[in-house]
Every structure is written in structure tokens, then in C-alpha cells.
C-alpha positions, 0 to 999 in steps of 0.5 A: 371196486369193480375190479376187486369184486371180479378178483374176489370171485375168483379167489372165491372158485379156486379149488385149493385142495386140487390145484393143477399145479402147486400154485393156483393158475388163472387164465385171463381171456381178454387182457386187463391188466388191473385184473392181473395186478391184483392176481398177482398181489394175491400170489397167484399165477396168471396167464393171458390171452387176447388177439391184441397184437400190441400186448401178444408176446410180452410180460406184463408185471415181468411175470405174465405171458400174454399168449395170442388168443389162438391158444385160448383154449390151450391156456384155460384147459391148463388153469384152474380158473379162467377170467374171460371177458364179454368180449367171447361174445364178439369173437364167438368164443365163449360157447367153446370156452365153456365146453373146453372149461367144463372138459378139464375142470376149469372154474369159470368166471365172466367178466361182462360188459358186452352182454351183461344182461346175460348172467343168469343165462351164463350160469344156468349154461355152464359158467361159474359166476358173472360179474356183469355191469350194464352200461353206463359204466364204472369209468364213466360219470353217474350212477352204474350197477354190478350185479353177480351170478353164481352157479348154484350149488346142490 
């Protein structure tokens, strides 16, 4: 359900009548591959990021370049929209993430479960939407929450 939501929204921020290329390009910041999976069955084009050495440089699905997250910015300037993780957090990235998005007409999307109590201060500073989900987490056992926060629109 998590995962369906996080596609939804971005489905929802795609700007179909100025598209960056001929087919919507969405940046994942922070690799997850569910995420991707579900990109693709919705025929959009998708590139990742991540400072994982094991994932930089391969194809996920055959399809998805998985570039090292030096060229995050590089790849989100290029997208139409960016999925980024909470993890921008932990590697001091998301406050040039923003920057670079709002510069080249990126939508931006947060992920986040590092810092999830931060979604309204996220939209009222520049991202999108944020899906968040405070701990304990969709995988584990028990109760959990998801809540969305959408920039508001004038």
C-alpha cells in the first residue's frame, strides 16, 4: 500500500503537457526497487541515484541505470520529477536537492522515514509532496501511519 501511494503521488506531480523528454523521466534518489517496479508498469522512464557501491552501475529490470549519487543533481536537473528518500537527511543533500529541483522545473517528491515528522515543514520550503511514515514501520508488526503533504496550490 506504501509503495502504491509513493507512485501515486508521483504520477500525480507529472506535467504531461511539458514533459522534458517524450516520456515522463523520473529521478529516484535512494534506490528502492519496488518503487522503480512500479514506475515502470506505469511506462515511465526512470533513473536512480544511491552511494551503494553494490547497486552503482547496474540495470535494475534491464532498463535502469543506477548512476553513484554524485550525479544526483545532474540526474534531477534532467527528470521531471524526483522520488528522493529521507535519507538526503543523513547525507546533507536535500537542501541542494530543492534548490537544483526548483531551478530546473523538477516536481519534487519525499519519501520519508528518516525525518518523517518534517512534512509540512518540507512543502512549506520548497518540495512537492511527502509521503512520510513515522516509525514503526509498514514492514514491521502492528499499527503504523502514513500521512501526505502536498504543496499548496494558489
Amino acid at each position: 500500500m506504501l509503495l502504491n501511494i509513493i507512485v501515486e503521488e508521483a504520477l500525480n506531480l507529472i506535467n504531461y503537457t511539458n514533459l522534458k523528454h517524450d516520456k515522463p523521466l523520473v529521478c529516484n534518489v535512494g534506490v528502492v526497487g519496488n518503487i522503480i517496479k512500479k514506475l515502470l508498469k506505469n511506462d515511465i522512464d526512470v533513473v536512480g541515484t544511491d552511494f551503494d557501491d553494490e547497486i552503482v552501475g547496474k540495470r535494475l529490470f534491464e532498463k535502469v541505470e543506477i548512476f553513484h549519487g554524485s550525479k544526483t543533481m545532474e540526474m534531477i536537473s534532467k527528470s521531471d520529477v524526483a522520488i528522493v528518500t529521507g535519507m538526503a537527511l543523513a547525507t546533507n543533500t536535500l537542501d541542494e536537492i530543492i534548490n537544483v529541483s526548483k531551478k530546473s522545473n523538477t516536481k519534487l517528491l519525499v519519501f520519508a522515514e528518516t525525518g518523517a515528522n518534517f512534512g509540512s515543514f518540507y512543502v512549506d520550503n520548497g518540495v512537492d509532496s511527502v509521503v512520510s511514515e513515522p516509525y514503526p514501520f509498514y514492514i514491521f508488526q502492528g499499527k503504523t501511519s502514513i500521512n501526505v503533504y502536498r504543496k499548496q496550490i494558489n
